[in-house]
C-alpha positions as CSV (number, residue, x, y, z in Angstrom):
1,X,-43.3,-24.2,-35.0
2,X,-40.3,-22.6,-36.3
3,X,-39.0,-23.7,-39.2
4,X,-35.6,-24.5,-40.9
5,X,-34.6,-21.1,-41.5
6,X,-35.7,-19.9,-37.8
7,X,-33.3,-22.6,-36.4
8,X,-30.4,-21.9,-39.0
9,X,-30.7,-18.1,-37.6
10,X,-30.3,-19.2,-34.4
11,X,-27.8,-21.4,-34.8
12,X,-25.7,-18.2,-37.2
13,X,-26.2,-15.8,-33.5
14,X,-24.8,-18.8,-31.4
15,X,-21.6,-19.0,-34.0
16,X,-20.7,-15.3,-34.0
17,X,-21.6,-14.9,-30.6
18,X,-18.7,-17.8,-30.2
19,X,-16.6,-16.1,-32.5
20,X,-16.6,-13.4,-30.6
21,X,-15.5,-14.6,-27.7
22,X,-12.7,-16.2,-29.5
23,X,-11.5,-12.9,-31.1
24,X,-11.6,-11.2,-27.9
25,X,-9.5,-13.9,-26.1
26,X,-7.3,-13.6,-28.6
27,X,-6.6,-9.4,-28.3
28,X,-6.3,-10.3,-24.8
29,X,-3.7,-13.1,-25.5
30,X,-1.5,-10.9,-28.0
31,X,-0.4,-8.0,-25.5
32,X,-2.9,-5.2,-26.3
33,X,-5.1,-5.2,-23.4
34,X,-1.6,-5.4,-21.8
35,X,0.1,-2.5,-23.3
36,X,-3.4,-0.2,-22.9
37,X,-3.0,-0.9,-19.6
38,X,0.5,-0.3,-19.1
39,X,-0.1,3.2,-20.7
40,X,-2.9,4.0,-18.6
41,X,-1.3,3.2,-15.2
42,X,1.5,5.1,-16.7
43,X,-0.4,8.0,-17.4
44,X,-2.3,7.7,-13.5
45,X,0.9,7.8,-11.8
46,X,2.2,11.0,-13.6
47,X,-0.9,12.7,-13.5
48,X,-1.6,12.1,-10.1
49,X,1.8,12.9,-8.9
50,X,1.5,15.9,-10.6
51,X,-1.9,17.0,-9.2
52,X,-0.4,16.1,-5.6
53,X,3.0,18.7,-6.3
54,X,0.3,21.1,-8.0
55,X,-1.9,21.3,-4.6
56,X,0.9,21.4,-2.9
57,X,2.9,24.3,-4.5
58,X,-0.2,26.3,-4.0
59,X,-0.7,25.5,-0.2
60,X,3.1,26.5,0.3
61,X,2.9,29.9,-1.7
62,X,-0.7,30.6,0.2
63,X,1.0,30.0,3.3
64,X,3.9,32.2,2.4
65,X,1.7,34.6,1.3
66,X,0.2,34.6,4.6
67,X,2.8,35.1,6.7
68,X,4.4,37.8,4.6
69,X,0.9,39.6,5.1
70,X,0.6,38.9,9.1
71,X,4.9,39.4,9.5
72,X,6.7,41.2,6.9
73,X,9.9,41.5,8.9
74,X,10.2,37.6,8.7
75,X,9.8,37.7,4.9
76,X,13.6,36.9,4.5
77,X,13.6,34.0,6.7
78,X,10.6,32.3,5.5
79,X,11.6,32.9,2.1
80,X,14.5,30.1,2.2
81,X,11.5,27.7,4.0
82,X,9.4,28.2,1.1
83,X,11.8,27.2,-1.3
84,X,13.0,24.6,0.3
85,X,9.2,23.5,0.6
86,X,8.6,23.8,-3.4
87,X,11.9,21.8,-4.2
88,X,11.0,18.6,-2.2
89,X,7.1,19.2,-3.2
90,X,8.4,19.2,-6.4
91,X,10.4,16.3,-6.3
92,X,7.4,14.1,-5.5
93,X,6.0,14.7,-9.7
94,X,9.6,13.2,-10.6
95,X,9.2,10.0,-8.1
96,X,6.0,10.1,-9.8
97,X,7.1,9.7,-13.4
98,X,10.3,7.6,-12.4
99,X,7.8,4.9,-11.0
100,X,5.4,4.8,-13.9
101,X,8.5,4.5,-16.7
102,X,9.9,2.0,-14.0
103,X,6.1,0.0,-13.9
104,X,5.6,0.5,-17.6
105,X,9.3,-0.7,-18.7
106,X,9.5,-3.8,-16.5
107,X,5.8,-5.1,-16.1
């Protein structure tokens, strides 16, 4: 049979077990789940536009690298193609970090 003490230690767990609860409804309530998660979609969106412009850049100076070895005399022409290729590629890390500000500012 458990006794009075048994029961009052059960009855201690049940109260912080509830207390918890409350606390973490609470942090949820008061905007810091909120602003963790604004940072961290913040911090996805750059980092993955930036891995995206990163793999890119490299496929566009393998390619040119490529071509200069297989056709040097077209070095000159492919030359304005490849930095035409790096600006937009390059672009796509600033539509990256414009969106996140945007998402983290107005969500």
């Amino acid at each position: 049979m458990p006794t009075s003490k048994g029961c009052a230690g059960f009855a201690g767990a049940a109260d912080l077990r509830r207390s918890l609860v409350i606390a973490t409804v609470l942090a949820a309530t008061t905007g810091d789940v909120t602003k963790a998660g604004k940072a961290i979609g913040l911090a996805l969106g750059v980092g993955l536009g930036a891995l995206g412009a990163g793999v890119g850049i490299g496929n566009i100076f393998a390619s040119m690298i490529q071509s200069v070895a297989r056709q040097p005399e077209l070095r000159g022409e492919l030359q304005g193609i490849q930095w035409l290729g790096f600006a937009l590629t390059e672009a796509v890390v600033f539509y990256g970090l414009l969106g996140s500000i945007l998402a983290y500012v107005l969500v």
